[in-house]
C-alpha positions as CSV (number, residue, x, y, z in Angstrom):
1,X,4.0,-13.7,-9.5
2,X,1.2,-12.9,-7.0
3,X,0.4,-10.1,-5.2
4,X,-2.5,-10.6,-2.9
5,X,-3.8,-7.6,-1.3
6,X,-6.4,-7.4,1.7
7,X,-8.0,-5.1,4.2
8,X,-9.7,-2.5,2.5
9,X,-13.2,-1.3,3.5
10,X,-15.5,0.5,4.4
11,X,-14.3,3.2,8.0
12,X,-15.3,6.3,9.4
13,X,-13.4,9.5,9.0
14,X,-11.0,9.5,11.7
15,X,-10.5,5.5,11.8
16,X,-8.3,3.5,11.0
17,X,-7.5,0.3,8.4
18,X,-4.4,-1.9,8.0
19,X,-3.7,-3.3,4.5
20,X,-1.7,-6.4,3.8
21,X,-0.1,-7.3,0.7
22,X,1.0,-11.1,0.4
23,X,3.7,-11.9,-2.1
24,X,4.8,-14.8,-4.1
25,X,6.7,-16.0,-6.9
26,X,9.4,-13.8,-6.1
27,X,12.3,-13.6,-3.9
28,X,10.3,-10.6,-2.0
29,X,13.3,-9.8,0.2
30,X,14.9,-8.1,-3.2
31,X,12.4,-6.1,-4.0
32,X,11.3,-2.6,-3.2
33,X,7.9,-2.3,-2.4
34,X,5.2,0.0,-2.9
35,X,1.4,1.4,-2.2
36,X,-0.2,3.0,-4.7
37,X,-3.9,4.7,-4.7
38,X,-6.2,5.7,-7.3
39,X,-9.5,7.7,-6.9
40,X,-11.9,8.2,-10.1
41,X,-11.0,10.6,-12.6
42,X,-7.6,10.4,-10.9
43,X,-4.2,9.0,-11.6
44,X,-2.4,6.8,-9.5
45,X,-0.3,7.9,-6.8
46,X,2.3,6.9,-4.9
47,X,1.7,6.4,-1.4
48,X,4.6,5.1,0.3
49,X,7.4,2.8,-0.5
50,X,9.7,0.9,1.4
51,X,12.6,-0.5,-0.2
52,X,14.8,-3.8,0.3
53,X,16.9,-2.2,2.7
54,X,14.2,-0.9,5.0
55,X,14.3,2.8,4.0
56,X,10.8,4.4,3.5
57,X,9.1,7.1,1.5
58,X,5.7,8.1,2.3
59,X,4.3,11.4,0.6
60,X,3.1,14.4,1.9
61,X,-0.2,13.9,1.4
62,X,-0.4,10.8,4.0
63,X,2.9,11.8,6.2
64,X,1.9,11.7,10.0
65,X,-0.8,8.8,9.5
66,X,0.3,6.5,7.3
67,X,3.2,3.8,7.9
68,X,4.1,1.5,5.9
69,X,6.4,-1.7,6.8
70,X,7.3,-5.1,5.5
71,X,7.9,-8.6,7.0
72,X,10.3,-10.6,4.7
73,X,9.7,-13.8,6.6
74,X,6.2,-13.6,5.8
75,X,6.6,-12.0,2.3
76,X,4.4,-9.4,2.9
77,X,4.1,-5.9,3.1
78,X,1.3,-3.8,5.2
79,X,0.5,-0.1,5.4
80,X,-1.2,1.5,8.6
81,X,-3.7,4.0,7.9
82,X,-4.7,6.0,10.8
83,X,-6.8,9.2,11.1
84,X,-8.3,8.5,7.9
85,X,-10.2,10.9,5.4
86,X,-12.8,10.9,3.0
87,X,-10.3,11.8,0.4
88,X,-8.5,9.0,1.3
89,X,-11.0,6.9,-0.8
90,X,-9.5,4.8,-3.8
91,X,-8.4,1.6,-4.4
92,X,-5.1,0.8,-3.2
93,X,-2.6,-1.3,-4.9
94,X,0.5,-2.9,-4.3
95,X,3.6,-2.3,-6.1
96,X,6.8,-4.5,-6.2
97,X,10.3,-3.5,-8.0
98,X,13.4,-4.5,-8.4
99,X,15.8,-3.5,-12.1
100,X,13.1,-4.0,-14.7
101,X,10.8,-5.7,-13.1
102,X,7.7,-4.3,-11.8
103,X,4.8,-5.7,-10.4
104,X,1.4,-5.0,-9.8
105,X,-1.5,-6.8,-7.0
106,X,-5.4,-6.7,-7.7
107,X,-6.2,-3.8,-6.0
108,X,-8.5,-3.2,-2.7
109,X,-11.0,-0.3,-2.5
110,X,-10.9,1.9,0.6
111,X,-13.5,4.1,1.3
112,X,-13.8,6.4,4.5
113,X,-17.3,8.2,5.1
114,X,-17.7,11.8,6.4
C-alpha cells in the first residue's frame, strides 16, 4: 500500500495550495479518506475527511477555505487550500480507512509566511 502525497510548499498568507494524495495497493473506492496536519510540539489533527460515499467533514478550524474531494478513477484524493495562514504550517498527511485498516502517506510540509 502506497500513499503518495504532493503539493506542499512554500505560499504567502492569503494564497493558496492544492494537495494530491495518489493511492495504490488498495481498492481506493472502499476507503474513507482523510487529511491530517501536524505542526511541532503539536499532535496531529484531523483536517477533513471524505468518505466512500462522498460525504465530507472538514473542521472548524479550516471550514470556509478548505475542500477536500476525491477522484476514484484516478485513486486519488486532493484538498484545496485557499486563504491560507501562517498557522496553517505543518506537514500534511494522508489518511485512508476502511474496518481495521488504516493507512498512512509520507507526509508533505506546508508552510505559509506572514
Amino acid at each position: 500500500v502506497q500513499l503518495q502525497a504532493s503539493g506542499g510548499g512554500l505560499v504567502q498568507s492569503g494564497g493558496s495550495l492544492r494537495l494530491s494524495c495518489a493511492a495504490s495497493g488498495i481498492t481506493f473506492s472502499m476507503y474513507d479518506m482523510g487529511w491530517f496536519r501536524q505542526s511541532p510540539g503539536k499532535q496531529r489533527e484531523l483536517v477533513a475527511v471524505i468518505t466512500s460515499g462522498g460525504s465530507t467533514n472538514i473542521a472548524d478550524s479550516v471550514k470556509g477555505r478548505f475542500t477536500i474531494s476525491r477522484d476514484n478513477a484516478k485513486n486519488t484524493v486532493y484538498l484545496q487550500m485557499n486563504s491560507l495562514k501562517p498557522e496553517d504550517t505543518a506537514v500534511y498527511y494522508c489518511n485512508a480507512q476502511v474496518f481495521r485498516f488504516n493507512y498512512w502517506g509520507q507526509g508533505t510540509l506546508v508552510t505559509v509566511s506572514s
